[in-house]
PDB file of N, CA, C, O and CB in Angstrom:
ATOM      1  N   UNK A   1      47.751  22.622  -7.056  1.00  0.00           N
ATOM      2  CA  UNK A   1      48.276  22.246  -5.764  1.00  0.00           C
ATOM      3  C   UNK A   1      47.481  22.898  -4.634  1.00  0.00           C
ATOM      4  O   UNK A   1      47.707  22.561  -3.472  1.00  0.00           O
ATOM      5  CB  UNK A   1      49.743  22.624  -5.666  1.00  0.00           C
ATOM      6  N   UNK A   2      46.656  23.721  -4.897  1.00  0.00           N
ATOM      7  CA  UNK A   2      46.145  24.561  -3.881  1.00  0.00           C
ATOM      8  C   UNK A   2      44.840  24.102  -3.435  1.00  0.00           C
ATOM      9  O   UNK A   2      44.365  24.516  -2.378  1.00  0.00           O
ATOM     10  CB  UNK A   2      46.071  25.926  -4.320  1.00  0.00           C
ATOM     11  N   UNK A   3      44.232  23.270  -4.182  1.00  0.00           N
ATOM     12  CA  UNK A   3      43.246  22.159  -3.991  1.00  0.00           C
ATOM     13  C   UNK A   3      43.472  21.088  -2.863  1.00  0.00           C
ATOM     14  O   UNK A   3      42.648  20.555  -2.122  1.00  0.00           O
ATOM     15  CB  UNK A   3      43.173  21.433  -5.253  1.00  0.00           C
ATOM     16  N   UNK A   4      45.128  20.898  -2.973  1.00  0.00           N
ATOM     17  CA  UNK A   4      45.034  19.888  -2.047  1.00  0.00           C
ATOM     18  C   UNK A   4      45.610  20.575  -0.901  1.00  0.00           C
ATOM     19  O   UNK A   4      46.375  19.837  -0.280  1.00  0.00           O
ATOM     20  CB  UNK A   4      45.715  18.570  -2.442  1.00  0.00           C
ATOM     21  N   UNK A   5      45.503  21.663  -0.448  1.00  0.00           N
ATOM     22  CA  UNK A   5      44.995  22.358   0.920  1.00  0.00           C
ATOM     23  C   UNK A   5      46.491  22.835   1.114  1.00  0.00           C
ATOM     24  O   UNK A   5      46.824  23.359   2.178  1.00  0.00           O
ATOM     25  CB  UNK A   5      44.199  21.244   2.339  1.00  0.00           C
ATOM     26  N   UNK A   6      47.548  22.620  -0.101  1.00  0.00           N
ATOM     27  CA  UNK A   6      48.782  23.175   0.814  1.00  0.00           C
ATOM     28  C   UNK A   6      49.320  24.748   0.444  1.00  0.00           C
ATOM     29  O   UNK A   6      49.057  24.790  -0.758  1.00  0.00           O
ATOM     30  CB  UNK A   6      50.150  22.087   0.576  1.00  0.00           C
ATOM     31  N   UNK A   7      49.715  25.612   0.669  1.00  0.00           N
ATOM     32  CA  UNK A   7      49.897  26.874   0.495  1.00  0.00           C
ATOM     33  C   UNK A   7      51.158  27.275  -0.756  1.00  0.00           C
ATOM     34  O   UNK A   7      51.544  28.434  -0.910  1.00  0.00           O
ATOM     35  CB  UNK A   7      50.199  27.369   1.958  1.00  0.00           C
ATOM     36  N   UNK A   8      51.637  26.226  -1.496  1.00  0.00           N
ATOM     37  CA  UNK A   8      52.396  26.176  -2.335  1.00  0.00           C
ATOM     38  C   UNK A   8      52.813  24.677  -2.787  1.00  0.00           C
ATOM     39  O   UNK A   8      52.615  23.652  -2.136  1.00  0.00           O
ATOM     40  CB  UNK A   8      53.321  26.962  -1.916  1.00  0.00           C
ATOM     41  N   UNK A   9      53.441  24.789  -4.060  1.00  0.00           N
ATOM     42  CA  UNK A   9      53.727  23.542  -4.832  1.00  0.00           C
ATOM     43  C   UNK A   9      54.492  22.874  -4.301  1.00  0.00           C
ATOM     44  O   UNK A   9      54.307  21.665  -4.157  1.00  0.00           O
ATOM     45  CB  UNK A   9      54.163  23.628  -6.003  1.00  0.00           C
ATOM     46  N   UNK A  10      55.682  23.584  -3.822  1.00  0.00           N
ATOM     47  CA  UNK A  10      56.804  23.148  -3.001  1.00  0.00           C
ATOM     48  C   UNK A  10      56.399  22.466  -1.418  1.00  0.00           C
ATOM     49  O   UNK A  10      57.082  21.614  -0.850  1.00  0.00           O
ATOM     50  CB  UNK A  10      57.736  24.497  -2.841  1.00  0.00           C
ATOM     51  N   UNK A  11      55.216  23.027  -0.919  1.00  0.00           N
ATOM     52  CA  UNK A  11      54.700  22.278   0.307  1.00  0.00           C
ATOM     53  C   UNK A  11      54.570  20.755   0.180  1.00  0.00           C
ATOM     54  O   UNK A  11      55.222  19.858   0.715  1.00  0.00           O
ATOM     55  CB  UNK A  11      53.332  22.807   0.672  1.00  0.00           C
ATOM     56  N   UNK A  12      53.121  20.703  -1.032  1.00  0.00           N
ATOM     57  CA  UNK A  12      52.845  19.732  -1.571  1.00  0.00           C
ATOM     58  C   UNK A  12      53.346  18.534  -2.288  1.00  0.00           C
ATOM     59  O   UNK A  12      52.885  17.393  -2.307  1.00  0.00           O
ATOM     60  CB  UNK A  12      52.388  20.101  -1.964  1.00  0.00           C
ATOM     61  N   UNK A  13      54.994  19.327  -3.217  1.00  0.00           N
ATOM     62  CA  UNK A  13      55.467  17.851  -3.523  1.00  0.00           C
ATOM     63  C   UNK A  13      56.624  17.053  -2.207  1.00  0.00           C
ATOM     64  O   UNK A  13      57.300  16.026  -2.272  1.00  0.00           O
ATOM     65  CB  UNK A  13      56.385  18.012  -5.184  1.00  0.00           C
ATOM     66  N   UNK A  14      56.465  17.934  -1.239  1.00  0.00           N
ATOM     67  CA  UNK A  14      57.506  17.267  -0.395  1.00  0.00           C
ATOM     68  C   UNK A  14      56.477  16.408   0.831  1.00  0.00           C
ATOM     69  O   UNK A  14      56.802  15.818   1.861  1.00  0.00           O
ATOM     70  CB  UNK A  14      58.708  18.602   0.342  1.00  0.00           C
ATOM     71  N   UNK A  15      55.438  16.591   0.341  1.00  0.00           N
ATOM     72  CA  UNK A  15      54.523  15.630   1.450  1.00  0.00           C
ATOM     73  C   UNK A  15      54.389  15.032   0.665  1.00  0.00           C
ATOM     74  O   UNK A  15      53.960  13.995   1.172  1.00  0.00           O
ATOM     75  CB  UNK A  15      53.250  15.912   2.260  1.00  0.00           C
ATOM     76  N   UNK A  16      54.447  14.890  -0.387  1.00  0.00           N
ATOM     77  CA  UNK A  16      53.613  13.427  -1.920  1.00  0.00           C
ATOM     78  C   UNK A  16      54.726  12.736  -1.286  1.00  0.00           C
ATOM     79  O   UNK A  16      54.696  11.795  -0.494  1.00  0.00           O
ATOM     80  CB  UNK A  16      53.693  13.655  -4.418  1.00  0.00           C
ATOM     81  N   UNK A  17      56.174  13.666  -2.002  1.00  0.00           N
ATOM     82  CA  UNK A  17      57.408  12.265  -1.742  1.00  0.00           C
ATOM     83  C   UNK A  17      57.292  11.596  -0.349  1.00  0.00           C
ATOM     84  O   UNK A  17      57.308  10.365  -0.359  1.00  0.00           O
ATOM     85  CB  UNK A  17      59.207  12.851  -1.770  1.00  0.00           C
ATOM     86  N   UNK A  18      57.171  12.256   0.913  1.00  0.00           N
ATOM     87  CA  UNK A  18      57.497  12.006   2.338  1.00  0.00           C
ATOM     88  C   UNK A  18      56.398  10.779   2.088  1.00  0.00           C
ATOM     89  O   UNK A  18      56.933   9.700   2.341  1.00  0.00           O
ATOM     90  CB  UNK A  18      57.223  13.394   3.676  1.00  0.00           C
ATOM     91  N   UNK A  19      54.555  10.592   1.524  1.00  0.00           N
ATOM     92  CA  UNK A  19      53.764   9.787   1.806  1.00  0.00           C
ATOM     93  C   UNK A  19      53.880   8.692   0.492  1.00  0.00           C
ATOM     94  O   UNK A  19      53.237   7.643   0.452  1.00  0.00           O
ATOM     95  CB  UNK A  19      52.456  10.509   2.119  1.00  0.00           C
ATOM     96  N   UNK A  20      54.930   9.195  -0.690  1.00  0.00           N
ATOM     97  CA  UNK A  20      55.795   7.706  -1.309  1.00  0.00           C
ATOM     98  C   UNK A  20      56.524   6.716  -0.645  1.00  0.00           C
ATOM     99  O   UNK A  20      56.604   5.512  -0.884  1.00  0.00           O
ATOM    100  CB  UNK A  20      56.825   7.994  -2.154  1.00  0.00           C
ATOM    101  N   UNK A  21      57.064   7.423   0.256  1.00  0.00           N
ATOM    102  CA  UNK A  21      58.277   6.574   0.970  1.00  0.00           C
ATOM    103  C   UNK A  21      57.422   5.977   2.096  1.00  0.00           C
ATOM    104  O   UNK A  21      57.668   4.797   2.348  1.00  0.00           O
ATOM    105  CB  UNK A  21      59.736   7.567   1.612  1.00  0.00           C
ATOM    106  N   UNK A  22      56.454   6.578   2.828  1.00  0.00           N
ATOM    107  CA  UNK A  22      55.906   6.004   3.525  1.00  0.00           C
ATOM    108  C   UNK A  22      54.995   4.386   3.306  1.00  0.00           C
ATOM    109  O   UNK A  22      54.871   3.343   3.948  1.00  0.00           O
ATOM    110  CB  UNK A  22      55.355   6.994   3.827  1.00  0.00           C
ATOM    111  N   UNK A  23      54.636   4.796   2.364  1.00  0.00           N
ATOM    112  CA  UNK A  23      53.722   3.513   1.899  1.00  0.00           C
ATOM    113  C   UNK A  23      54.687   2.115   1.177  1.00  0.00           C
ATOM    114  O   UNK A  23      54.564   0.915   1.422  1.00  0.00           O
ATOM    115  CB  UNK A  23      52.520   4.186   0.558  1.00  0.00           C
ATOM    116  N   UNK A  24      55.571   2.753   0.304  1.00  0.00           N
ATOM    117  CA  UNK A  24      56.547   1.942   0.115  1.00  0.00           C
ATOM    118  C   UNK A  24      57.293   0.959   1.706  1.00  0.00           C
ATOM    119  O   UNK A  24      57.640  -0.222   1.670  1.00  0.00           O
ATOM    120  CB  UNK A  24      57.558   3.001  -0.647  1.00  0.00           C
ATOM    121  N   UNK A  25      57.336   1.493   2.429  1.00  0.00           N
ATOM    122  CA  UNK A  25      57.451   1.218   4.097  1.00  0.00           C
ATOM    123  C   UNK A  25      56.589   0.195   4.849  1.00  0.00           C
ATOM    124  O   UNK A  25      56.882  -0.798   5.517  1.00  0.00           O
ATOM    125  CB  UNK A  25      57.108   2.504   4.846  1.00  0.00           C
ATOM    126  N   UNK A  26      55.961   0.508   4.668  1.00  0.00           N
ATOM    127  CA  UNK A  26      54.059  -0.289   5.083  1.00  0.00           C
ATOM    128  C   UNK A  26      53.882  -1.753   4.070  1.00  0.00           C
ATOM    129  O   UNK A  26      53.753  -2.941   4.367  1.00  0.00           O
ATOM    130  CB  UNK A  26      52.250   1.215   4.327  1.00  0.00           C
ATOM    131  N   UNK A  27      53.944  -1.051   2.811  1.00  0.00           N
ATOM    132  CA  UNK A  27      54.037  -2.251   1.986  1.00  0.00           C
ATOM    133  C   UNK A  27      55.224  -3.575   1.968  1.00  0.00           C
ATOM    134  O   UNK A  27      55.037  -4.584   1.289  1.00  0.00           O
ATOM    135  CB  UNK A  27      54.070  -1.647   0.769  1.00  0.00           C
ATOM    136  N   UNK A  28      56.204  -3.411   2.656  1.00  0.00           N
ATOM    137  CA  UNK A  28      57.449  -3.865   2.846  1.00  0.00           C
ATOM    138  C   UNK A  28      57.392  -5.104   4.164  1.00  0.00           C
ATOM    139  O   UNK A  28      57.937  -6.196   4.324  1.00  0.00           O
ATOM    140  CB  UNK A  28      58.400  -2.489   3.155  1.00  0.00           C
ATOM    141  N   UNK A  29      56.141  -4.020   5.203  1.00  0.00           N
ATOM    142  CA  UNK A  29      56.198  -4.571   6.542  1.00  0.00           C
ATOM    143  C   UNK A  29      55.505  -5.173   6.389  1.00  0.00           C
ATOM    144  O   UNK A  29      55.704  -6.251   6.948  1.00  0.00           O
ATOM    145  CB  UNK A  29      56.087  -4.023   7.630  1.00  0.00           C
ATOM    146  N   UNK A  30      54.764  -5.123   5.938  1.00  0.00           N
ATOM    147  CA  UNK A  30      53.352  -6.221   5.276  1.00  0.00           C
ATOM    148  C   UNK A  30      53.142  -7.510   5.096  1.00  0.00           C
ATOM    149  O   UNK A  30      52.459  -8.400   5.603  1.00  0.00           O
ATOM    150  CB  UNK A  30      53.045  -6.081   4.073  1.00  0.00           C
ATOM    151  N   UNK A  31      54.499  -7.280   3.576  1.00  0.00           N
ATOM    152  CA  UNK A  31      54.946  -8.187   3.169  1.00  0.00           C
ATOM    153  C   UNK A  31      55.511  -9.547   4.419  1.00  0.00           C
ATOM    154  O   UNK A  31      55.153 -10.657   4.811  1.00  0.00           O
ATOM    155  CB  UNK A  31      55.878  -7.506   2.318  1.00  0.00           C
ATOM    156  N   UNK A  32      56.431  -8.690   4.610  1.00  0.00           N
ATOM    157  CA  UNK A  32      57.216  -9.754   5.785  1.00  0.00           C
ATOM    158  C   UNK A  32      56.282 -10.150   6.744  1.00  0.00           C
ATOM    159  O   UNK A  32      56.113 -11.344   6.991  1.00  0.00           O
ATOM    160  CB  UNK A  32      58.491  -9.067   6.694  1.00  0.00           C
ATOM    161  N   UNK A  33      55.606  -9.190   7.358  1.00  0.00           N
ATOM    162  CA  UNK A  33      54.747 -10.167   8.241  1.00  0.00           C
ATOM    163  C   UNK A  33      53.658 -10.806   8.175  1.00  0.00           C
ATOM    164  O   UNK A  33      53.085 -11.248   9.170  1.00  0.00           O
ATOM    165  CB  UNK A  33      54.481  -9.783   9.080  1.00  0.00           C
ATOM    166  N   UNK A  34      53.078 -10.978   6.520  1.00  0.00           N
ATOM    167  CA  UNK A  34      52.877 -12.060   5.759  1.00  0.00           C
ATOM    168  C   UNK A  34      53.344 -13.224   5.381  1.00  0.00           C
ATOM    169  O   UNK A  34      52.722 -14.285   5.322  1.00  0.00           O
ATOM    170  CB  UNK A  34      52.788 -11.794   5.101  1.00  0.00           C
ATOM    171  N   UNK A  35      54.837 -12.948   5.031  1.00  0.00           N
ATOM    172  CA  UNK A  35      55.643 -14.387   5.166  1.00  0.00           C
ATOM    173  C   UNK A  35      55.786 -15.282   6.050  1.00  0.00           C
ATOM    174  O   UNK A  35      55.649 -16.504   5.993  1.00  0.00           O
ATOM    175  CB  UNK A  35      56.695 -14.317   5.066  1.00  0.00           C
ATOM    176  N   UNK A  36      56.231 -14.203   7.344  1.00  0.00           N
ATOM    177  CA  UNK A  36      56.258 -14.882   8.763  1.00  0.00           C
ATOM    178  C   UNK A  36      55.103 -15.453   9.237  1.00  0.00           C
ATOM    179  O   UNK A  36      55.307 -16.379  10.022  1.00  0.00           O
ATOM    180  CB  UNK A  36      56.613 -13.997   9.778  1.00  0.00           C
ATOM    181  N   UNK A  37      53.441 -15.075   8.907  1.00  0.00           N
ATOM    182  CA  UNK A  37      52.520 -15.782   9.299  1.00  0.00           C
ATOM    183  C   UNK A  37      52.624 -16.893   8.498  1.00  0.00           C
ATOM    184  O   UNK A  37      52.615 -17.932   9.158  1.00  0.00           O
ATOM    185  CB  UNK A  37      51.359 -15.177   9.315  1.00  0.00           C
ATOM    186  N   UNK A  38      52.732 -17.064   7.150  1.00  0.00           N
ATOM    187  CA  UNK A  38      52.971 -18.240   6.569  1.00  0.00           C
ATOM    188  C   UNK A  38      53.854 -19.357   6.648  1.00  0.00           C
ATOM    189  O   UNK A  38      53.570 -20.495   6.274  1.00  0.00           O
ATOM    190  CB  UNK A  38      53.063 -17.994   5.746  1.00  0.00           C
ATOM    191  N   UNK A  39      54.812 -19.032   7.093  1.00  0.00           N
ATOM    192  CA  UNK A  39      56.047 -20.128   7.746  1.00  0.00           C
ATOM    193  C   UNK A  39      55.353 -20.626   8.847  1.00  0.00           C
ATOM    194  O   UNK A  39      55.165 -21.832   9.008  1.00  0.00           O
ATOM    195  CB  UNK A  39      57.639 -19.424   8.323  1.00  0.00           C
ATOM    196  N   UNK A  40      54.903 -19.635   9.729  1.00  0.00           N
ATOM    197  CA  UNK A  40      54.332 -20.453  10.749  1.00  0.00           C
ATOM    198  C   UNK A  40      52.723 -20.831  10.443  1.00  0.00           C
ATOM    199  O   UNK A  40      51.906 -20.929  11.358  1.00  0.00           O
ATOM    200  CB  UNK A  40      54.507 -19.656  12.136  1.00  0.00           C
ATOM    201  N   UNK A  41      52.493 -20.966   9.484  1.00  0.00           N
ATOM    202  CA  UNK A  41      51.367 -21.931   9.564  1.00  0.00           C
ATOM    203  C   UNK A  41      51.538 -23.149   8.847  1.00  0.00           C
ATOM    204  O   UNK A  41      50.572 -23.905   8.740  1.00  0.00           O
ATOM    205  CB  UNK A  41      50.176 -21.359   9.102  1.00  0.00           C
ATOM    206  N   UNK A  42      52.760 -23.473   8.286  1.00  0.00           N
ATOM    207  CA  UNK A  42      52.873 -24.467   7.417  1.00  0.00           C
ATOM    208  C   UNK A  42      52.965 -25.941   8.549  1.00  0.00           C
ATOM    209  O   UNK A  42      53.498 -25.921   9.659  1.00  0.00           O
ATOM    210  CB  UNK A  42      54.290 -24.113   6.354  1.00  0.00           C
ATOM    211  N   UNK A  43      52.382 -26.986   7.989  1.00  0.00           N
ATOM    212  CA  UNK A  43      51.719 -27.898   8.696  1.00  0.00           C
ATOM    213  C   UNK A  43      50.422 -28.019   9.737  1.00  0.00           C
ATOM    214  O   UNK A  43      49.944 -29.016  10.277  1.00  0.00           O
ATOM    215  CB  UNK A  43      52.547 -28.218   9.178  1.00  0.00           C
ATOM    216  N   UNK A  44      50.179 -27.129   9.781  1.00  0.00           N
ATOM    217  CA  UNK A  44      49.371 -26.220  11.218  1.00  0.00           C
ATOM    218  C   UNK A  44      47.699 -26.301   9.620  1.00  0.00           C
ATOM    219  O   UNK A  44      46.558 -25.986   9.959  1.00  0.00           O
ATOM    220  CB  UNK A  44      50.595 -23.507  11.973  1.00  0.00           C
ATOM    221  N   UNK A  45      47.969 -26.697   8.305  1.00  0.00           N
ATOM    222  CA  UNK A  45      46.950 -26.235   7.721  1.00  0.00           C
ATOM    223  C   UNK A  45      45.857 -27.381   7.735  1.00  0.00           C
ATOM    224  O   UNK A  45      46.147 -28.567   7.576  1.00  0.00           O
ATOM    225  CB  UNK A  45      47.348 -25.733   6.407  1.00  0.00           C
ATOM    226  N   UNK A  46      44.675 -26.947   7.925  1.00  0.00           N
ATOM    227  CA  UNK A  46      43.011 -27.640   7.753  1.00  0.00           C
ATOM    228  C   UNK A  46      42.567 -27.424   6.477  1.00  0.00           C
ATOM    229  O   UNK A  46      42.860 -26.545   5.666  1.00  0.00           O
ATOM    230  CB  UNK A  46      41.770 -26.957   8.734  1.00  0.00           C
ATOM    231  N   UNK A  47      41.662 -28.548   6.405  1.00  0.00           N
ATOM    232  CA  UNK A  47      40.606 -28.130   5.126  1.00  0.00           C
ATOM    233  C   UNK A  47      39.368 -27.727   5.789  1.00  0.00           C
ATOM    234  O   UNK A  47      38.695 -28.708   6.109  1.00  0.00           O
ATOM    235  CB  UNK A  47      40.213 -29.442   3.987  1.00  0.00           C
ATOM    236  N   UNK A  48      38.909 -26.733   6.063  1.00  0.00           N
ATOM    237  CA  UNK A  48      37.784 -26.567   6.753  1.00  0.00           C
ATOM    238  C   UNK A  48      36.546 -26.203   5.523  1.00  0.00           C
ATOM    239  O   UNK A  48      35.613 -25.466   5.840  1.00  0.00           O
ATOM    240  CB  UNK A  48      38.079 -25.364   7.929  1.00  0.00           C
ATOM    241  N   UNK A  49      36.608 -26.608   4.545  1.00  0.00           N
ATOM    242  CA  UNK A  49      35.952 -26.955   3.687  1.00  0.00           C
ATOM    243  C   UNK A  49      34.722 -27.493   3.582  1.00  0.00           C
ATOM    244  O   UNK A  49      34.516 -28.424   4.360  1.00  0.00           O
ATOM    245  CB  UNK A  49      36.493 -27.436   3.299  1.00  0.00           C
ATOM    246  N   UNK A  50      33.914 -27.218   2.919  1.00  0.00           N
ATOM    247  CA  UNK A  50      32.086 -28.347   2.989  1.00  0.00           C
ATOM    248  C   UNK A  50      32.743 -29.581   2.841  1.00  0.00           C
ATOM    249  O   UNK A  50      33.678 -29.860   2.090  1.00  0.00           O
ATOM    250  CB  UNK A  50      30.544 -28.189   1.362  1.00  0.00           C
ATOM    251  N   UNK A  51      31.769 -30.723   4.148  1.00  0.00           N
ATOM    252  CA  UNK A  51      32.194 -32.169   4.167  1.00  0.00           C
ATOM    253  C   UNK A  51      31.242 -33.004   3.659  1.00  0.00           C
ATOM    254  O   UNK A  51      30.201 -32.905   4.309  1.00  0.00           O
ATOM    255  CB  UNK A  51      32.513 -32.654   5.461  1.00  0.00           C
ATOM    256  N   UNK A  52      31.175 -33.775   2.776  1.00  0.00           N
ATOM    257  CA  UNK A  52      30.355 -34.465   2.019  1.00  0.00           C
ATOM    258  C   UNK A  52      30.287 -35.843   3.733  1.00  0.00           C
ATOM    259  O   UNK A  52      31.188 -36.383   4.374  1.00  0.00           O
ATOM    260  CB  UNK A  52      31.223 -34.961   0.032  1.00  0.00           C
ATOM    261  N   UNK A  53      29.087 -35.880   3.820  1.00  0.00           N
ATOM    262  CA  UNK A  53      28.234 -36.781   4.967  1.00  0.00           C
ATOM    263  C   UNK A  53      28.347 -38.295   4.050  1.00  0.00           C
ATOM    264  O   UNK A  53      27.702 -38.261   3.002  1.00  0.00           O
ATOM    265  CB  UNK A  53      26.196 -36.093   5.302  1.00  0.00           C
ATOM    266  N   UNK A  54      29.062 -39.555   4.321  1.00  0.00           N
ATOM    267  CA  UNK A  54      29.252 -40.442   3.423  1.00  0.00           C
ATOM    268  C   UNK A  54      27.554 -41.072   3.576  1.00  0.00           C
ATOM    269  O   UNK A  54      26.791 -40.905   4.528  1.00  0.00           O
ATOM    270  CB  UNK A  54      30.686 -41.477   3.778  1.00  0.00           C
ATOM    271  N   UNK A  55      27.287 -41.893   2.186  1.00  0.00           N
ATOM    272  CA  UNK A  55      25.861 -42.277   2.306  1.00  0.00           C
ATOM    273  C   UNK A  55      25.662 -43.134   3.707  1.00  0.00           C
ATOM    274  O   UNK A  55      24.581 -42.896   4.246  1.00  0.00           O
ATOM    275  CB  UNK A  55      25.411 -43.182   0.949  1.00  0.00           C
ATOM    276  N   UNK A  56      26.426 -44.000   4.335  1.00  0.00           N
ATOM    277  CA  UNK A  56      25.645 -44.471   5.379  1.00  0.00           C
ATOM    278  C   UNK A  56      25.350 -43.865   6.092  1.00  0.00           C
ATOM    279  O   UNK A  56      24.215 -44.027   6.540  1.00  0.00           O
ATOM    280  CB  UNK A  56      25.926 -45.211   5.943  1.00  0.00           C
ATOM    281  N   UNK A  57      26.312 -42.665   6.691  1.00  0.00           N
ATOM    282  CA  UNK A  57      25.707 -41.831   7.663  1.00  0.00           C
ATOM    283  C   UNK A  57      24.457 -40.788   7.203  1.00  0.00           C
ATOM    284  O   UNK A  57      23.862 -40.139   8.063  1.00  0.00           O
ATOM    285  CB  UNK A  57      26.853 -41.051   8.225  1.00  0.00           C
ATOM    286  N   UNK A  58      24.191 -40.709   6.090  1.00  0.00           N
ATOM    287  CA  UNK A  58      23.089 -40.016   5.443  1.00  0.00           C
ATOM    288  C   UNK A  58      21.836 -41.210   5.722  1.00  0.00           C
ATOM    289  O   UNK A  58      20.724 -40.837   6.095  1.00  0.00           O
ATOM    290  CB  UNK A  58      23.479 -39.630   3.651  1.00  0.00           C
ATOM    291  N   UNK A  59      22.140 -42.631   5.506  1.00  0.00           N
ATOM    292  CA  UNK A  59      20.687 -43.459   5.859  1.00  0.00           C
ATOM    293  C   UNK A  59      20.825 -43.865   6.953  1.00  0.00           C
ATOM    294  O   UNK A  59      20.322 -44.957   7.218  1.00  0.00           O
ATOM    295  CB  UNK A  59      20.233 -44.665   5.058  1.00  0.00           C
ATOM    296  N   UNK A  60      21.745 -42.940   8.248  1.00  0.00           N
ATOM    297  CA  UNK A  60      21.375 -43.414   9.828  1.00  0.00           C
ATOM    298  C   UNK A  60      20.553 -42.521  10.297  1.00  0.00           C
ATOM    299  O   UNK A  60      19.791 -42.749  11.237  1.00  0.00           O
ATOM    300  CB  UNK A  60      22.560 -43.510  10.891  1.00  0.00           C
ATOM    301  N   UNK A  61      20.661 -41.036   9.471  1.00  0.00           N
ATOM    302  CA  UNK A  61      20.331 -40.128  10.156  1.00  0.00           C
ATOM    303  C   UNK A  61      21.611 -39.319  10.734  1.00  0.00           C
ATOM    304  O   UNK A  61      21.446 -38.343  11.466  1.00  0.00           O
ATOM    305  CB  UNK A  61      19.469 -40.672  11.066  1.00  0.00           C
TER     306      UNK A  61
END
């Protein structure tokens, strides 16, 4: 424990737990405001995809 810079074990596992809960937190908010971008893009979606040029417009130039 003294590696990871804190002055006892007891320092160290109460910042592990405090930066468990934290990320568990983050990961949560994430989530949701992942969903919420996705609701709102539904219909709103493109294929912006490579467009195959049909042959006539390939022999107009």
């Amino acid at each position: 424990m003294a590696r990871m810079g804190y002055a006892s074990a007891r320092a160290a596992l109460i910042y592990q737990h405090a930066s468990e809960e934290r990320d568990v937190m983050i990961a949560e908010r994430l989530s949701a405001m992942t969903e919420e971008a996705l609701k709102g893009s539904e219909g709103n979606a493109r294929d912006d995809g490579p467009r195959r040029r049909s042959a006539e417009s390939e022999r107009n130039g």
